[in-house]
Every structure is written in C-alpha cells, then in structure tokens.
C-alpha positions as CSV (number, residue, x, y, z in Angstrom):
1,X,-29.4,8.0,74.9
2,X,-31.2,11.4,75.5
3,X,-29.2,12.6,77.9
4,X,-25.8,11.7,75.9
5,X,-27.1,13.5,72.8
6,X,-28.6,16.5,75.1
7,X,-25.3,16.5,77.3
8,X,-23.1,15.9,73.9
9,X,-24.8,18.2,71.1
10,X,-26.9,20.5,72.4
11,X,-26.3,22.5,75.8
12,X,-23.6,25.0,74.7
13,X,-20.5,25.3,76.9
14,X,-21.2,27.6,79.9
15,X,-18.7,30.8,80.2
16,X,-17.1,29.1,83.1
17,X,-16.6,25.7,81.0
18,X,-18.1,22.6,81.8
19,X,-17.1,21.1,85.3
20,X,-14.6,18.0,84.6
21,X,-17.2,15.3,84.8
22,X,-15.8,12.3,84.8
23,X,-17.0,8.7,83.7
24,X,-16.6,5.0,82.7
25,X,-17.0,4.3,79.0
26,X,-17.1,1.3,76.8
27,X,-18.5,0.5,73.2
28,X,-21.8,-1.1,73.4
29,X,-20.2,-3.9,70.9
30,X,-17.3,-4.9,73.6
31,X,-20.4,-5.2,76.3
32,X,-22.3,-7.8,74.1
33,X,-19.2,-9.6,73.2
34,X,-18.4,-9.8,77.0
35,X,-22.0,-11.5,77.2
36,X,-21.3,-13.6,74.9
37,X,-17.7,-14.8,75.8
38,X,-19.7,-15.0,79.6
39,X,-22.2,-17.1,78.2
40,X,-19.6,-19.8,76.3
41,X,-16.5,-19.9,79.2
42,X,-17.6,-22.3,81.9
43,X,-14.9,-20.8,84.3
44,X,-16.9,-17.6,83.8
45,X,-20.1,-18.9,86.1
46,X,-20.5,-17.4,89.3
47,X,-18.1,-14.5,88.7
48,X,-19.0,-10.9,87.9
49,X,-17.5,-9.2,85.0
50,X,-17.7,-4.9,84.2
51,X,-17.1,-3.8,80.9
52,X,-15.1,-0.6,81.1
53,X,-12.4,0.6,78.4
54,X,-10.9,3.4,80.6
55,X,-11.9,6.8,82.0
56,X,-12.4,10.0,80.1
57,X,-14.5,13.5,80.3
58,X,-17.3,15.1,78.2
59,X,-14.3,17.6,77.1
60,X,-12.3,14.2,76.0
61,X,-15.8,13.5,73.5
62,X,-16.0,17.0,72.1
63,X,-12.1,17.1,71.4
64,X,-12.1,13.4,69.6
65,X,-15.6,14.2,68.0
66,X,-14.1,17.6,66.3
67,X,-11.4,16.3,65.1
68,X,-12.9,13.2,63.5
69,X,-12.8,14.2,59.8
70,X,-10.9,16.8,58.0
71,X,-14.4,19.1,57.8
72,X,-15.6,18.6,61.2
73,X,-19.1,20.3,61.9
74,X,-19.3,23.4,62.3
75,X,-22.0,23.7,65.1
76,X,-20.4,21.1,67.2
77,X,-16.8,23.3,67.1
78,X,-19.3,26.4,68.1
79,X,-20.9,25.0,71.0
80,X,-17.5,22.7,72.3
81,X,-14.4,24.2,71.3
82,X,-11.5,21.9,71.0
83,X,-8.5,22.3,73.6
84,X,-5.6,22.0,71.8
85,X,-2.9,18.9,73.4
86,X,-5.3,18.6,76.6
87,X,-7.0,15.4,75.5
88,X,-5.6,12.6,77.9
89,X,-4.6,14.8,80.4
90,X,-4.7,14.0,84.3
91,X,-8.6,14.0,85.7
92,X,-9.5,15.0,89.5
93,X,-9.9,12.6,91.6
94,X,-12.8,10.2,90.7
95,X,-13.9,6.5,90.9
96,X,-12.5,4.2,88.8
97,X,-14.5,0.8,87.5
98,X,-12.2,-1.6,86.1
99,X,-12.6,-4.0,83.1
100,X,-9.4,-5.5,83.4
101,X,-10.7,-9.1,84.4
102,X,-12.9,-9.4,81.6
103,X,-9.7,-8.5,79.5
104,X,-8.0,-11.1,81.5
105,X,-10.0,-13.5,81.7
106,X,-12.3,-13.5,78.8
107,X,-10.0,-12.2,76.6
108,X,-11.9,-8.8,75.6
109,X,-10.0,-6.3,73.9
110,X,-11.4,-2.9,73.8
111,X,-12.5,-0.6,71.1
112,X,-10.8,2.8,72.1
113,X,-12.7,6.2,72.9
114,X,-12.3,7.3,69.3
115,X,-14.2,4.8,67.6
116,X,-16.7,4.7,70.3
117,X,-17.1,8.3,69.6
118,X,-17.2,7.9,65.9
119,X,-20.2,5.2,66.0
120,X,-22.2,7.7,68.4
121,X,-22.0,10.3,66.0
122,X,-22.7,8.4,63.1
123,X,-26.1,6.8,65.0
124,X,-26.9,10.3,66.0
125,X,-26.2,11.7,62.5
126,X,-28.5,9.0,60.8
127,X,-31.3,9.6,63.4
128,X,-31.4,13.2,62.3
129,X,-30.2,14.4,65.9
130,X,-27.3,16.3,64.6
131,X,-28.2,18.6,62.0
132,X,-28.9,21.9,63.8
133,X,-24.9,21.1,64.0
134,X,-24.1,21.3,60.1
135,X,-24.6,25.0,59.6
C-alpha cells in the first residue's frame, strides 16, 4: 500500500511526464467475493481463477481521482494534472491478465476503476496520508 500512496500522492510528475506504466487492477472487495464464490462452487475445485477488472495506467488514477467531486484537491491537481478526453485511450503494448473466467464462471461482476479509485482515496484520506494534498 506504500508504494500505491508513494507512486499515487506524492512523487510529483517529472517534466517529461510519467512513462505509461501499465497494470492489472481490481477492487479488493471483487477479490474476496471471488474467494468466496471459489470456496462455495464445487465445479470451482482444481481450477485457477485471477481477479482482474481491466487494464489502466497511473495517468488513468490521477484523471478519475481529480475529477471525483466537484472540489477536487488542490495538491493532487498540482502534482497530476488532468489530461482532458485521454482517459481510456489506447495503451502500448503490455501484458494482459484476464478475469473473464471468474466472470464466467463464478459469476463476478466487477466494480469499475472509478469506484476502485474512490475507496483508495477515501482509506488514504482517513489514514491521514492525503493532507499535504488539501492546501
């Protein structure tokens, strides 16, 4: 979790931008519910399930996180800036992990990038780990 928030909130974006990293995510709810669904589907045993909602960059974080309220904070817009209509766009060539069988088979629908974003900031915000960001 360090090296999300230290990635995320507190290395400010390098003249040259950030290079387009590129990564799995899923919400940490989706992966417990996968467990569980594992745990209760006999037809499940023996096979191997990833949990993986889709593909996105550190850029895609910083543009969903800025625009999450109407007032979004201040320090976060000064260390990412937002790219205006870029969020989804295509990403370089990278490997892709797929959920898809756990969506097909145990029925797991996930939680988009937004909210996954939304409940990192709000457990960052309550631990204290954003407020060099409010001013």
């Amino acid at each position: 979790m360090q090296l999300a928030w230290t990635q995320m909130f507190s290395v400010p974006v390098p003249p040259e931008g950030f290079p387009s990293t590129i990564f799995n995510h899923v919400h940490v709810v989706d992966v417990a519910e996968m467990h569980m669904r594992v745990l209760n589907t006999e037809d499940a045993g023996g096979k191997r399930f990833l949990a993986s909602a889709g593909v996105c960059s550190f850029q895609d974080w910083y543009d969903i996180a800025s625009g999450l309220s109407g007032d979004p904070l201040p320090g976060l817009v000064k260390l990412h800036p937002p790219r205006e209509g870029r969020l989804g766009e295509a990403l370089p060539a990278h490997t892709i992990y797929s959920g898809r069988r756990a969506e097909d088979e145990l029925g797991i629908i996930y939680k988009p990038l937004s909210e996954t974003v939304g409940d990192v900031m709000k457990d960052f915000s309550g631990r204290g780990w954003l407020q060099h960001l409010e001013n």
